[in-house]
C-alpha positions as CSV (number, residue, x, y, z in Angstrom):
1,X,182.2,78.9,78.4
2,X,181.5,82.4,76.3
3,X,178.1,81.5,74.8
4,X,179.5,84.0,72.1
5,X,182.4,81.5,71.6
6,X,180.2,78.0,71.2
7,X,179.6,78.4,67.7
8,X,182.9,79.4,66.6
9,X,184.1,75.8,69.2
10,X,181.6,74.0,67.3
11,X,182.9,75.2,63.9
12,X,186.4,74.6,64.9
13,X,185.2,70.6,65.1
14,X,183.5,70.3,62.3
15,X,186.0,71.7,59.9
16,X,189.0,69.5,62.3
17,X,186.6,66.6,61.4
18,X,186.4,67.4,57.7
19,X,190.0,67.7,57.6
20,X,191.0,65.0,59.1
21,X,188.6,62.7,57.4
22,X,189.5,64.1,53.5
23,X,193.6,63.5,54.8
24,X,192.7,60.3,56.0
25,X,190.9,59.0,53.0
26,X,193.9,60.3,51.3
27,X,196.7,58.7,52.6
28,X,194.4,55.4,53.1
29,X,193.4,55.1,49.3
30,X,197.1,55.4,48.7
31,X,198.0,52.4,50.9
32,X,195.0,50.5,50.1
33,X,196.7,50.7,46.6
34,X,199.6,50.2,47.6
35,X,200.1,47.4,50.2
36,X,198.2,44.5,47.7
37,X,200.9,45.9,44.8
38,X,203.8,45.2,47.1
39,X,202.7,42.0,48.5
40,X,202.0,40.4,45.1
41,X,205.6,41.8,43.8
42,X,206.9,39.7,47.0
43,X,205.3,36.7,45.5
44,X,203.8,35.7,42.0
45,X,203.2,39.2,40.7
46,X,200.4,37.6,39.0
47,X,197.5,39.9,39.9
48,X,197.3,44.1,40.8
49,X,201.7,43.8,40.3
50,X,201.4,41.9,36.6
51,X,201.8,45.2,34.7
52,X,205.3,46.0,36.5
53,X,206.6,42.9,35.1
54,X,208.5,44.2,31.6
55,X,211.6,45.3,30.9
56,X,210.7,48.1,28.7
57,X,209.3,51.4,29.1
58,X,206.7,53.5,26.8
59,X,205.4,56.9,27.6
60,X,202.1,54.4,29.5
61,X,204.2,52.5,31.4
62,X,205.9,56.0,32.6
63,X,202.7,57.2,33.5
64,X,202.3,54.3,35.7
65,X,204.9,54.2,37.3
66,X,205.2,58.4,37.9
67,X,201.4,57.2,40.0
68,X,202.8,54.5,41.8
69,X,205.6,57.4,43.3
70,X,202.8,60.1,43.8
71,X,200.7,57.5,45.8
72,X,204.1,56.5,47.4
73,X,204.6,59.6,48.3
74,X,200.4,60.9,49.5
75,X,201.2,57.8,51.5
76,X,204.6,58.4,53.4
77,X,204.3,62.1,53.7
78,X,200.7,63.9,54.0
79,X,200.7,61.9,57.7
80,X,203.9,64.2,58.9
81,X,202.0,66.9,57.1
82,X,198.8,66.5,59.2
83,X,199.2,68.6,62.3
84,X,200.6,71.5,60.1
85,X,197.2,71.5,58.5
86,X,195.4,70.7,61.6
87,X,196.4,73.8,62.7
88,X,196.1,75.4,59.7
89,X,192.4,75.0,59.5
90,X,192.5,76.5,63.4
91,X,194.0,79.5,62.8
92,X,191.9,80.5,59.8
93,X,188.6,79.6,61.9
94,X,189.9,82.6,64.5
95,X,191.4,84.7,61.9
96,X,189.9,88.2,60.9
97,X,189.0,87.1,57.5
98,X,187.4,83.9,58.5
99,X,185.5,81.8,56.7
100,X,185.1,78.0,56.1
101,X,188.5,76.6,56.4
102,X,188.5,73.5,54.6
103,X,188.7,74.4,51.3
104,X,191.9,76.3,52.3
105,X,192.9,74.0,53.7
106,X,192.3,71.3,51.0
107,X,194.9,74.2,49.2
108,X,197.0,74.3,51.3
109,X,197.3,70.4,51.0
110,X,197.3,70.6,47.1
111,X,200.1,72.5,47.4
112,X,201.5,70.1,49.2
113,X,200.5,67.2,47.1
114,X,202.0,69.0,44.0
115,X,205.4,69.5,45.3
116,X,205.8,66.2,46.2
117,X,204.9,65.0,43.0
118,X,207.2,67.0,41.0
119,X,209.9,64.9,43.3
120,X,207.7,61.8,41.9
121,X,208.5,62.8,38.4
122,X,211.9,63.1,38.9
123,X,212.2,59.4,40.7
124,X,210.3,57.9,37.7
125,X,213.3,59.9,35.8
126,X,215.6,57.9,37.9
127,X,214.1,54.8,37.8
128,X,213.9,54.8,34.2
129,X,217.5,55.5,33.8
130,X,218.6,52.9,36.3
131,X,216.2,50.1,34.5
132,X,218.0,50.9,31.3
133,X,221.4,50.1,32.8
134,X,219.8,46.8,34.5
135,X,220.6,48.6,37.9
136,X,217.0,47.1,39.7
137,X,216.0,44.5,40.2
138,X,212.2,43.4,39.6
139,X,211.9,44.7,43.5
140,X,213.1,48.1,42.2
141,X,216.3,47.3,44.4
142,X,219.5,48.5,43.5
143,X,221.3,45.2,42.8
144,X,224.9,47.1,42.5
145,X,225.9,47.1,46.2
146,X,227.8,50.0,45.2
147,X,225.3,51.8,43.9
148,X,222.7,50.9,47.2
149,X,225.8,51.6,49.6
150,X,226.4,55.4,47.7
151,X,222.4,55.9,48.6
152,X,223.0,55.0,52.2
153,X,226.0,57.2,52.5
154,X,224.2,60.2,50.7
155,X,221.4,59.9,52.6
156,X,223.0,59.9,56.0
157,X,225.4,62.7,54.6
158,X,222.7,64.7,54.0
159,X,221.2,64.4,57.4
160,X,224.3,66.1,58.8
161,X,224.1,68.5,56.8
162,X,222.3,72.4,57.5
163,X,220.3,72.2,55.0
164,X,218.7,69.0,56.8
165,X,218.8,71.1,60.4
166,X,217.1,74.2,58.2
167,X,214.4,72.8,56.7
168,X,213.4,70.1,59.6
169,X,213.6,73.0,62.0
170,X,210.6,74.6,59.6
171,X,208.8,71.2,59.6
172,X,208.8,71.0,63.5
173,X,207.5,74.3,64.3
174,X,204.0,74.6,62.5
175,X,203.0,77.8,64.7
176,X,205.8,79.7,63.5
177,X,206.1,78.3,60.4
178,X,202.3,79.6,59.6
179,X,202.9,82.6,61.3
180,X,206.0,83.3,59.4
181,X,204.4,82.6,56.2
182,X,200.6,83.5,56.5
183,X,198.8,84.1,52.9
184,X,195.2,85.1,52.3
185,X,192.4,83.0,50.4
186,X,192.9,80.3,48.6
187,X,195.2,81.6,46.6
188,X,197.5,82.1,49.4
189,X,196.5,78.4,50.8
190,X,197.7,77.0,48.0
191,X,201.3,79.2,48.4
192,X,201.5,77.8,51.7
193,X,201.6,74.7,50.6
194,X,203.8,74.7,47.8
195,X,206.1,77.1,50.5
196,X,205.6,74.0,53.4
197,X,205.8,71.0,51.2
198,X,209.2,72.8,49.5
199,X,210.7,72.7,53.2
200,X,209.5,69.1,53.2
201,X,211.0,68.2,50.3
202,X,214.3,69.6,51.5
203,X,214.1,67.4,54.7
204,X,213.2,64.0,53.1
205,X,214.1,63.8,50.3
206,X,217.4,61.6,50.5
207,X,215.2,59.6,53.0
208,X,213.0,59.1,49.8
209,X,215.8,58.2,47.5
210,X,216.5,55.1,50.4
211,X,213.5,53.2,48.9
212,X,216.4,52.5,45.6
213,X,218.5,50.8,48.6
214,X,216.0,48.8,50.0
215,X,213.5,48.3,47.3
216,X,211.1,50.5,45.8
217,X,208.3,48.2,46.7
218,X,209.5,47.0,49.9
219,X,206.8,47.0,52.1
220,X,208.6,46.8,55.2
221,X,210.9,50.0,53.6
222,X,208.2,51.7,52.8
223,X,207.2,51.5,56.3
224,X,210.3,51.9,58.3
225,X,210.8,55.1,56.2
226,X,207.4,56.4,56.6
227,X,207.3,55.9,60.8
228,X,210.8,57.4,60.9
229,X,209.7,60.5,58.9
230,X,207.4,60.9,61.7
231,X,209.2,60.4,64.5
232,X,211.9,63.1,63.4
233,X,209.0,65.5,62.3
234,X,206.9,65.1,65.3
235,X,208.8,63.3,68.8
236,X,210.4,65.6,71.3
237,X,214.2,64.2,70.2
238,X,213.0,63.8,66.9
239,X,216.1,66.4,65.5
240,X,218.8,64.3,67.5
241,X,217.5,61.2,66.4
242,X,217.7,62.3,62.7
243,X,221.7,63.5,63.2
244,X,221.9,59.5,64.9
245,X,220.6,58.0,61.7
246,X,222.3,60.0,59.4
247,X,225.6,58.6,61.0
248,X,224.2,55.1,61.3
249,X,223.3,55.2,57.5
250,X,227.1,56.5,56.9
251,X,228.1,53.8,59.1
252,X,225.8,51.2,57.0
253,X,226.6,52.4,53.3
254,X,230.2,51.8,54.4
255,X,230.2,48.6,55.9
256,X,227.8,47.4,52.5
257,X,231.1,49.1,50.1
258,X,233.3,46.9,52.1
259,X,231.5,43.3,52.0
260,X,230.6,44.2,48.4
């Protein structure tokens, strides 16, 4: 090895490890959070689930449940987002203007973060409007099969679709994407993110709105949808396997229309 290029190597490591760590306490708090919440709405809801447990909603309750979404969504999506910062934090290390790359990184993951949790705001919008009409049940599960077999159908629709084939095709290709897209300092971090977590958004977020079909606090939804968001984003046949599901959730949403 270049003893010119072992501490730039060493540099690279560290800042990987201080990456990885902040993403994994991330996405762990979230699931630490939320696992306990879903198992006690499976059962009693007598202890961290007690405060879902009413019928009405006040600007407190909105707040809450607008957190549970944004740690939903921490949860589900910074892991598919993890190799995209990964690399990230490489190429700033070995860029010109180099420099310690994890607080642009940490940016870049705000960004991110913030994206996703203007989508949160909008699903508390939805949840609230589907609680008024007594369309959940006290899973957060559609209880109109209609209404879970139109989320089925518009989710796998929208998996056919090119806009699904656009913005996955961004998701899968980190190196180009952050070639194609490169902004300096933190400011420009934080652009990324909002830039990557928009194509994000773009690809998931009918996968997202499936959590109203199988319950909000599922846990077994929650995970399904969260190992299949990786498996598209990041397997080798992950794009084929997303134009499969998209016609087994049409196949799904039709067969629930017709039993219901």
């Amino acid at each position: 090895m270049n003893p010119a290029a072992a501490p730039l190597e060493r540099g690279l490591v560290r800042e990987r490890l201080w990456v990885g760590a902040g993403l994994g306490l991330a996405v762990a708090a979230c699931w630490a959070w939320l696992v306990p919440l879903a198992l006690d709405m499976q059962g009693a809801m007598t202890g961290s689930a007690a405060w879902m447990m009413r019928a009405d909603w006040d600007a407190v309750y909105f707040v809450a449940i607008f957190g549970m979404w944004v740690a939903m969504m921490i949860g589900m999506m910074l892991p598919s987002a993890a190799p995209t910062l990964l690399l990230y934090a490489t190429v700033v290390r070995k860029s010109p203007e180099a420099g310690d790359a994890v607080p642009r990184v940490y940016a870049f993951a705000a960004g991110y973060v913030l994206v996703w949790s203007g989508f949160s705001l909008l699903a508390t919008i939805l949840q609230w409007g589907l609680a008024r009409r007594a369309l959940l049940s006290p899973m957060m599960q559609a209880v109109s099969p209609q209404l879970g077999a139109s989320v089925l159908c518009l989710a796998g629709l929208y998996q056919l679709t090119p806009w699904k084939r656009a913005c996955l095709a961004q998701c899968r290709a980190p190196a180009a994407w952050i070639s194609a897209h490169w902004r300096r300092g933190l400011a420009g971090a934080l652009r990324m993110g909002l830039h990557h977590g928009a194509y994000c958004l773009g690809c998931c977020w009918a996968l997202m709105l499936l959590l109203f079909a199988g319950g909000v606090m599922n846990l077994v939804w929650i995970g399904a949808i969260t190992l299949f968001v990786l498996l598209e984003k990041l397997a080798p046949h992950g794009a084929q396997g997303g134009r499969l599901s998209g016609a087994l959730l049409i196949v799904c949403g039709a067969a629930r229309l017709l039993a219901g």
